[in-house]
Structure formats: C-alpha cells, structure tokens
ROMI-308202 format. One record per atom (N, C-alpha, C, O): x negated, y, z negated. Coordinates in pm, whole numbers, padded with zeros to 5 digits, always signed. Each point is the difference from the previous one (the first is absolute). Example, Ala and Ser with C-alpha at 12.3 -4.5 7.8 and 13.67 -1.06 7.14 Angstrom:
// ROMI-308202
-01319-00569-00780
+00089+00119+00000
-00090+00120+00000
-00104-00002-00066
+00139+00107+00138
-00082+00119-00006
+00077+00109-00073
-00051+00111-00017
// end
This chain:
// ROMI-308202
-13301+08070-11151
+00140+00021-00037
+00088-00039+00118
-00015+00055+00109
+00129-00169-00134
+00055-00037+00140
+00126+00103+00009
+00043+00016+00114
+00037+00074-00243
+00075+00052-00036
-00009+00089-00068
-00070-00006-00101
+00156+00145+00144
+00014+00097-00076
+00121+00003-00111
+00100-00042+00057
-00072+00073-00184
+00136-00087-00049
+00096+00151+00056
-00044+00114+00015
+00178-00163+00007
+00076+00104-00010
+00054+00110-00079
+00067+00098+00033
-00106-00134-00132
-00006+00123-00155
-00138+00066+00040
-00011+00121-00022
-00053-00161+00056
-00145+00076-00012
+00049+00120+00127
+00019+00113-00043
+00001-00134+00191
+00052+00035+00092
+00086+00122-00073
-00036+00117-00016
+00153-00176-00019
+00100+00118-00052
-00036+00100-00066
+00045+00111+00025
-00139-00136-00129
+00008+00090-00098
-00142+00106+00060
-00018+00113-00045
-00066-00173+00145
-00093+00073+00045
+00071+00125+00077
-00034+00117-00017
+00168-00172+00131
+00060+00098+00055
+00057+00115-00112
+00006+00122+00016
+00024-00180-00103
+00081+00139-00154
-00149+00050-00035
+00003+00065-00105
-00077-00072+00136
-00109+00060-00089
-00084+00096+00159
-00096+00078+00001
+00162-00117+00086
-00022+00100+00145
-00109-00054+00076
-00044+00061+00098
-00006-00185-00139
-00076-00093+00143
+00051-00118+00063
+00097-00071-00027
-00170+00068+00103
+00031-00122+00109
-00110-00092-00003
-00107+00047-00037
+00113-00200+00077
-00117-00062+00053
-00012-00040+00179
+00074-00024+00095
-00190+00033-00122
-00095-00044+00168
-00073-00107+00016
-00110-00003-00056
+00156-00117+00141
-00133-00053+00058
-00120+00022+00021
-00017+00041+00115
-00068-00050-00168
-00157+00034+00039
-00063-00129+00160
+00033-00118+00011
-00088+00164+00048
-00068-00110+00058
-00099-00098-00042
-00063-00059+00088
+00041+00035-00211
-00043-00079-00078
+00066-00094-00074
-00038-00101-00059
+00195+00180+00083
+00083-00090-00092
+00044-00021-00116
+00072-00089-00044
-00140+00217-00024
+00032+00091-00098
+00149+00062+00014
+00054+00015+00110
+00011+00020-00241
+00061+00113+00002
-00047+00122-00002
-00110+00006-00054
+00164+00130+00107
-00046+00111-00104
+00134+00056+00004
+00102-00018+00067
-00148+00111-00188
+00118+00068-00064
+00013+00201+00072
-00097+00076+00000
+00178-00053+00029
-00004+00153+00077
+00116+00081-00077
+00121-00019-00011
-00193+00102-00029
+00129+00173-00019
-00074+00145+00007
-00066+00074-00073
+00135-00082+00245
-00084+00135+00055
+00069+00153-00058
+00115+00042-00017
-00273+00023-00006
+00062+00110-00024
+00073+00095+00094
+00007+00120-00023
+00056-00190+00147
+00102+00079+00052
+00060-00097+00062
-00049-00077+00084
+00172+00081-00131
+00102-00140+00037
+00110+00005+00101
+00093+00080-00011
-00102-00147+00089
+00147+00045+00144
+00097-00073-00046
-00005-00117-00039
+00119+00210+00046
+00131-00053+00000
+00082+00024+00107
-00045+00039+00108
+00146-00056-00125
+00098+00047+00136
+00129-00008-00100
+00037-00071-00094
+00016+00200+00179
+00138+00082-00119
+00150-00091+00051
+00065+00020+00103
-00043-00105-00191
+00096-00049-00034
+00142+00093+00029
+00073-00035+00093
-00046+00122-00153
+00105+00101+00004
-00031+00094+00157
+00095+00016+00077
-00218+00033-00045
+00010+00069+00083
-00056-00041+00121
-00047+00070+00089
+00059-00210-00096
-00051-00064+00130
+00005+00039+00102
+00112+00052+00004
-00180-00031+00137
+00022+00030+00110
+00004-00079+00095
-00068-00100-00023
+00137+00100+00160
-00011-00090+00079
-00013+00059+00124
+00106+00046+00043
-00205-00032+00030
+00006+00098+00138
+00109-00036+00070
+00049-00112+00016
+00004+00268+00045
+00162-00019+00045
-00043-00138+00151
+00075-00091+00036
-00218+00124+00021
-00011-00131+00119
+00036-00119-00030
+00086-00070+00053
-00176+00043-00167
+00003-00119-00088
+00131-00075-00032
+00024-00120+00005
+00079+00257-00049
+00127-00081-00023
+00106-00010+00060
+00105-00053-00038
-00145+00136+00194
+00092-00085+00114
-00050-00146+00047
+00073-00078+00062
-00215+00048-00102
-00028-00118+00076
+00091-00147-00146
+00046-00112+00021
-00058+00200-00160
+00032-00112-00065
+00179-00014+00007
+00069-00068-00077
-00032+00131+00163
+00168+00008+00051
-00033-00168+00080
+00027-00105-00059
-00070+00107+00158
-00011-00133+00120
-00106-00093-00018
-00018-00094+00077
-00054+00118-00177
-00133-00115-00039
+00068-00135+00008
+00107-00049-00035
-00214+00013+00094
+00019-00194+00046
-00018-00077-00118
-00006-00123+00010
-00003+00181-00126
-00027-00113-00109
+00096-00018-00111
+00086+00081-00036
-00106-00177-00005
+00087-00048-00125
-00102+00050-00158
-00115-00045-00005
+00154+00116-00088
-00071+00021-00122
+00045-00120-00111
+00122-00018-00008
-00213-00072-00082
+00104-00074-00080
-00129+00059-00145
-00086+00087+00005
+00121-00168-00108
-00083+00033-00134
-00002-00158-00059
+00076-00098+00002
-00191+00128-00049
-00038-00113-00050
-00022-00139+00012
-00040-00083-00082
+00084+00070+00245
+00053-00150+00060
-00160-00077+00037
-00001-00121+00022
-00121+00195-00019
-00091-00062+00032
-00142+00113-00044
-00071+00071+00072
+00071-00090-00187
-00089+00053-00085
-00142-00012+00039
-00083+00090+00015
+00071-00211-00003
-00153-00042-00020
-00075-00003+00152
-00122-00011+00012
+00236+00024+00127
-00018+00050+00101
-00020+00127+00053
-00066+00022+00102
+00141+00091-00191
-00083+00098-00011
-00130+00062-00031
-00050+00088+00069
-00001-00136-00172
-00105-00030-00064
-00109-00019+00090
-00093+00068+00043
+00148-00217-00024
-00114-00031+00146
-00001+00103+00109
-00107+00030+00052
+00197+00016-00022
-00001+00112+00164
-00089+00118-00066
-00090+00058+00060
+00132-00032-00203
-00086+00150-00046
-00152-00051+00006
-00079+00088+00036
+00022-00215-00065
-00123-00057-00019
-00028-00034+00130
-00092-00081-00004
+00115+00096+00085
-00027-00065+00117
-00075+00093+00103
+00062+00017+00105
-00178+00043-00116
-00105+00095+00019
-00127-00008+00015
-00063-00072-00077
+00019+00119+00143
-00188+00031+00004
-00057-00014-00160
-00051-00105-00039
+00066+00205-00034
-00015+00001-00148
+00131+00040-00093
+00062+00106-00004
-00049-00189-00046
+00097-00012-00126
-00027+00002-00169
-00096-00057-00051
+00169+00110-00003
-00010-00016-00137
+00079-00058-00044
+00013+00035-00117
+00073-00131+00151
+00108-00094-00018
-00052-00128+00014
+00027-00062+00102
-00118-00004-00214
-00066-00077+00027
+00112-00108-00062
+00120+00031+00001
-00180-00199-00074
+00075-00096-00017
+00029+00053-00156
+00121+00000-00020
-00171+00030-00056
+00060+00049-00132
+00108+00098-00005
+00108-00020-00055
-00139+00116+00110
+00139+00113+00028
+00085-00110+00083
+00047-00080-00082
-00011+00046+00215
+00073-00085+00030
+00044-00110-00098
+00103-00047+00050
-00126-00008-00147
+00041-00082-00044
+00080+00050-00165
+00081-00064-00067
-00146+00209+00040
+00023+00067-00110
+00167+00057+00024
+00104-00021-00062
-00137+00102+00181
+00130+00046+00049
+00105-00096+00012
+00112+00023-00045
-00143-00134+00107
+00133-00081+00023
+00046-00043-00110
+00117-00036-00003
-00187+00030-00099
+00040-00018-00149
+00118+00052-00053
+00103-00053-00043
-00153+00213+00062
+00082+00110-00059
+00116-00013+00102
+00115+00012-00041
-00138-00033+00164
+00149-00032+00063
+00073-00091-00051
+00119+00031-00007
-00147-00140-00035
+00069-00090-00052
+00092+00012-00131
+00107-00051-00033
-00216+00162-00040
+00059+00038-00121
+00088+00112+00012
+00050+00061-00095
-00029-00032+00244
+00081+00120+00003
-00006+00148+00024
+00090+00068+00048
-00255-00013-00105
-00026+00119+00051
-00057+00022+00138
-00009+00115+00041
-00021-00190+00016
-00115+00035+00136
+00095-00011+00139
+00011-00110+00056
+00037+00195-00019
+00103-00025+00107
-00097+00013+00152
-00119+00031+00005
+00215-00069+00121
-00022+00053+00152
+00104+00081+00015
+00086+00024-00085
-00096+00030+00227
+00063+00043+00102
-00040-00055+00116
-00101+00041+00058
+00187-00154-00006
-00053-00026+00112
+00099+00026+00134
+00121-00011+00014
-00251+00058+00097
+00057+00043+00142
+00032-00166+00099
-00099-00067+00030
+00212+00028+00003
-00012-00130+00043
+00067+00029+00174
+00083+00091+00009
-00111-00150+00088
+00026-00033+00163
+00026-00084+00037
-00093-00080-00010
+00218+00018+00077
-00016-00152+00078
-00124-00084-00138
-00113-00048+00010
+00223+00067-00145
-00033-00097-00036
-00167-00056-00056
-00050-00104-00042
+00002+00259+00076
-00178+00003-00068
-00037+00110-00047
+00015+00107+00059
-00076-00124-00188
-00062+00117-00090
-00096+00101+00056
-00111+00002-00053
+00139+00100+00172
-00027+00110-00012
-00128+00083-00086
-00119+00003+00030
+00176+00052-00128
-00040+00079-00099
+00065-00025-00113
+00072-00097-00024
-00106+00216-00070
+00034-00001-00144
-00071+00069-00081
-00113+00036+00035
+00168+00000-00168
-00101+00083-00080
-00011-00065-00087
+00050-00104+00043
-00113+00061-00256
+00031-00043-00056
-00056+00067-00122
-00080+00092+00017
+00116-00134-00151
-00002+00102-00079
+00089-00084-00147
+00062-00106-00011
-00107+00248-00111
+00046-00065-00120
+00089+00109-00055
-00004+00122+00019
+00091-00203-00096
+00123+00089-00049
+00000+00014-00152
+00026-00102-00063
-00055+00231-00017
+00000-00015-00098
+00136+00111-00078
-00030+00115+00031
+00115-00114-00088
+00096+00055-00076
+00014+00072+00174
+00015-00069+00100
-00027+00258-00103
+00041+00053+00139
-00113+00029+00080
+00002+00065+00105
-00114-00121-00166
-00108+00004+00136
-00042-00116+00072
+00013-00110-00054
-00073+00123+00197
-00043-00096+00089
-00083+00031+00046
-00010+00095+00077
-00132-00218-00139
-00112+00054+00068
+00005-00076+00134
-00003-00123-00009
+00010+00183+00143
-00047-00033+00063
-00171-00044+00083
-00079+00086+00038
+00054-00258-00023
-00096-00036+00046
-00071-00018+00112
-00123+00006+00008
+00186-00024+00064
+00007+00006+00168
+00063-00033+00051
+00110-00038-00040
-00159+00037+00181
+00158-00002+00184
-00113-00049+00061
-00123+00003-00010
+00227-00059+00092
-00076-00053+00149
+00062+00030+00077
+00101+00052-00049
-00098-00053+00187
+00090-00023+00105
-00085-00084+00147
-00111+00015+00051
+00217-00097-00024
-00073-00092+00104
+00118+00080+00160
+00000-00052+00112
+00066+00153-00142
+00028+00007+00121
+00032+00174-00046
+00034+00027-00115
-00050+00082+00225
+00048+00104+00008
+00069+00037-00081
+00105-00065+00000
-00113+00183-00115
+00111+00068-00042
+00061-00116-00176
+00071+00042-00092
-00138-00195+00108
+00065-00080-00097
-00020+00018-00103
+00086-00025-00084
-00208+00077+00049
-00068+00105-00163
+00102+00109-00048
+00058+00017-00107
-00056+00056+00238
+00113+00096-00032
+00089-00010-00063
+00005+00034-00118
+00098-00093+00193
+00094-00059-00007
+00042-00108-00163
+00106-00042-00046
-00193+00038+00021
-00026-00093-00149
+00000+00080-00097
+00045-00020-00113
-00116+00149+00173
-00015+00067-00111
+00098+00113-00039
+00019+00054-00109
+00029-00038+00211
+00141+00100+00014
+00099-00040-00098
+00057+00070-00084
-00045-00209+00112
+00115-00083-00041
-00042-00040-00162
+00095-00028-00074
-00197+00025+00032
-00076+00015-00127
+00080+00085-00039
+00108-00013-00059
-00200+00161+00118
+00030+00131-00119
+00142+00024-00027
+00041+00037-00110
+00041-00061+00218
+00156+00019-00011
+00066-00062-00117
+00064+00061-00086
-00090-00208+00091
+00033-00089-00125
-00034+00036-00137
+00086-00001-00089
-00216+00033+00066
-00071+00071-00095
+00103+00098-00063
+00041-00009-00116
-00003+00106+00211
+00057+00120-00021
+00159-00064-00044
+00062+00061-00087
-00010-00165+00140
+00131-00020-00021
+00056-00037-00105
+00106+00025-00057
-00243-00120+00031
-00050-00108-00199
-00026+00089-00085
+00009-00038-00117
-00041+00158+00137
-00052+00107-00151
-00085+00007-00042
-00026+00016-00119
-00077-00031+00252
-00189-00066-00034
-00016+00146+00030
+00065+00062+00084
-00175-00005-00175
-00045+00180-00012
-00138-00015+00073
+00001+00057+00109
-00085-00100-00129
-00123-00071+00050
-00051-00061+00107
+00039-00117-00001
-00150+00153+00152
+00011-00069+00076
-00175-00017-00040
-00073+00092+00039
+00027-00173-00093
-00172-00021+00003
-00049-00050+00134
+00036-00105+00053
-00126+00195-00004
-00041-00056+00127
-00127-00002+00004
-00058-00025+00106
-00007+00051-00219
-00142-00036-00065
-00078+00132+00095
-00014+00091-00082
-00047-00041+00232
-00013+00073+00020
+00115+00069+00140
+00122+00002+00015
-00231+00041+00059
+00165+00076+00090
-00096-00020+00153
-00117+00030+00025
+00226-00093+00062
-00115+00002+00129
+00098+00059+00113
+00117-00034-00013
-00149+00119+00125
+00067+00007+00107
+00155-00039+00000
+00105+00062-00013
-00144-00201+00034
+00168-00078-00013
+00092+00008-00076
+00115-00023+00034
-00169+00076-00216
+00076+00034-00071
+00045+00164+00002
+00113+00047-00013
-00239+00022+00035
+00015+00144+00036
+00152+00032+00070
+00087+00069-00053
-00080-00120+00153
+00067-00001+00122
+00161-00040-00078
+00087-00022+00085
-00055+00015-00184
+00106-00046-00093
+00008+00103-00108
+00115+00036-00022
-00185+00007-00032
-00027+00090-00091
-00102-00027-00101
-00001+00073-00099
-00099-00182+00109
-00074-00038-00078
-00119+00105-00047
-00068+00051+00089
+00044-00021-00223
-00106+00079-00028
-00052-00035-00116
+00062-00090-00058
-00169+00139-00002
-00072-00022-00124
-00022+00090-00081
-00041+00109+00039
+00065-00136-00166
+00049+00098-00099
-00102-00019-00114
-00045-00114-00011
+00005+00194-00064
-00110-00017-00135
+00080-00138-00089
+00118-00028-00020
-00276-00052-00025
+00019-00136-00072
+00075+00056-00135
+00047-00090-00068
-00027+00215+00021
+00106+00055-00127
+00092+00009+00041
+00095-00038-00070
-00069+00091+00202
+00126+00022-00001
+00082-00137+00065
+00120-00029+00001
-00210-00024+00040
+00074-00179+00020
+00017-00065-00140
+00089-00085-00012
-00151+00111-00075
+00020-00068-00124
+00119+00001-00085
+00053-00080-00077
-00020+00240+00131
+00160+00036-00077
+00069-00022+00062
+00099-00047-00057
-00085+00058+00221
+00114-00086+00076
+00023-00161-00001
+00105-00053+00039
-00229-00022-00093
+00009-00121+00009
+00022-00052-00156
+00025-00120-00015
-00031+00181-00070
+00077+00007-00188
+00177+00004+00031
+00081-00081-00044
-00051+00210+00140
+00141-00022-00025
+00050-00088+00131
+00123+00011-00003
-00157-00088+00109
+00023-00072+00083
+00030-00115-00059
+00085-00070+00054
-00157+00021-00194
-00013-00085-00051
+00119-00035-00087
+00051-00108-00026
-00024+00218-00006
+00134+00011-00101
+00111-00027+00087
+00092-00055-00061
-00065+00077+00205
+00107-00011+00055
+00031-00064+00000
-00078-00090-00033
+00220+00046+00066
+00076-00131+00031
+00034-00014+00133
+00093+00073+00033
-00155-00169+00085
-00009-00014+00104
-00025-00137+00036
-00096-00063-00046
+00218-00007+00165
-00041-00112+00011
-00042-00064+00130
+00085+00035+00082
-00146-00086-00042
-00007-00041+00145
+00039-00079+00058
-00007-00005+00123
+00066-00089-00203
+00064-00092+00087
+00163-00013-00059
+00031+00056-00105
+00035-00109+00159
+00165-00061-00035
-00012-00031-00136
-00120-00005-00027
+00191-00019-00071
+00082-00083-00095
+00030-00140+00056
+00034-00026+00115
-00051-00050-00208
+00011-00102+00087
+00187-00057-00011
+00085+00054-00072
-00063-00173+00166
+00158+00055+00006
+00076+00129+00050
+00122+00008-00010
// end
C-alpha cells in the first residue's frame, strides 16, 4: 500500500483510532484503552514556563511548512512516521485537515507539533524540537489557539512527562468516546477564512 486514503484516516479518528507505521511498513491501527489528552479549557502553563514564553527567541507561524515538520517529528533513532503516514498526512494537509505549528529562528525550522482537525477536536501527532524549549513553545502556542477556535478536544494519543508537565493525563477509552462524540459536533476552526 503506497497510501492511506484520507476518508479512511478521518473516519478512523471519529470512530477513536489512529494509525502507526510498523517497521515493516505496514500500517497498524491503535485505540488504547486509556487515552491522553490535554485540557483544552483548563490548560496549564507553569508560571516558569510563561515568563520564559514573555522573551522567547522564536517566531511561531502555522501551516507555512507542513511537510518539514513531519520530517523533524520523523527524524529519530526509531520512528513510526514512516513513507505512507508521511505521504498520507500531507494529503490531508492539502485537503485542509492536517495542520502544523511551527517554531521558526534566523529563518530555520526549529520545532513544531502536527496534527488533525476534525469539527472541535485535534488529534494531536507529534513535536520535535531541534533546539531548547522549541517543542514547548509549539505546543503552548497550539493549545492556546485550540482554545481560542472552539476546539473541546486535545488527542494526544498517550501522555508522557512533557505533556504531564502541561496538564496532560489519561482518561478511560468511554469516557474519551463521549468527549470525542460531542467535540465532533462542535464548530471550530483552525485556520482564517479566507479573505
């Protein structure tokens, strides 16, 4: 399979999975019975954290270099972001749901997170950061937007340290099922109108 189609993608996320690279080159399909999110409405930001994002050296933009994110999140010892997801995803960017956040410096891609937007949820897929603090920083600037668009939903598939450290936790696969039914219903947009 050189492609995943983008209907298949979408409607797997409404039905509460995700896909993975296998190292074979396979897909597989995942919906854990305990799912991390990170709270949209009650986001946290450590008070350290958000004196440093007062004077941070970076520029945040969206969407300006998609498929360079991608690469920085794949760009690892072991990855599950193999050439089918890379090529699946940039799809769905094209068509509009699969956004970035990217962290940019003097003019070079940093970090970034990236992720899919469906009615008011966003599953988020992964971050990278190629310099100090640029993951962060991506992702800060994420959840804020999220929160500003009317997105109820932060999918973060599980919950690690880095998300912890934000408010990230994992909640029973039922009770993600009913937050991610009415996330779905919302009206939330992520990017501009165009004009």
């Amino acid at each position: 399979m050189s492609d995943l189609d983008p209907a298949v993608i979408l409607n797997a996320y409404c039905q509460g999975m995700f896909p993975m690279g296998m190292e074979d080159g396979r897909i597989g399909w995942y919906r854990p019975d305990w799912r991390g999110i990170l709270p949209v409405a009650g986001f946290h930001v450590p008070e350290r954290f958000e004196r440093y994002l007062k004077s941070h050296p970076f520029e945040v933009r969206w969407d300006t270099d998609f498929a360079g994110v991608m690469r920085g999140c794949a760009d690892r010892a072991e990855t599950w972001i193999n050439d089918v997801i890379l090529d699946s995803y940039q799809r769905l960017h094209a068509l509009g749901y699969a956004h970035s956040a990217e962290v940019w410096r003097e003019g070079r891609l940093v970090g970034g997170v990236y992720g899919v937007a469906i009615g008011g949820a966003f599953f988020g897929e992964s971050m990278f950061s190629r310099e100090t603090q640029a993951s962060k920083v991506a992702l800060v600037s994420l959840q804020r937007r999220l929160k500003e668009r009317g997105f109820i939903l932060h999918d973060t598939q599980w919950t690690t340290p880095h998300l912890a450290m934000f408010g990230g936790r994992e909640i029973p696969s039922r009770d993600y099922m009913r937050l991610l039914e009415r996330a779905l219903r919302a009206e939330a947009c992520f990017v501009d109108a165009p004009g």
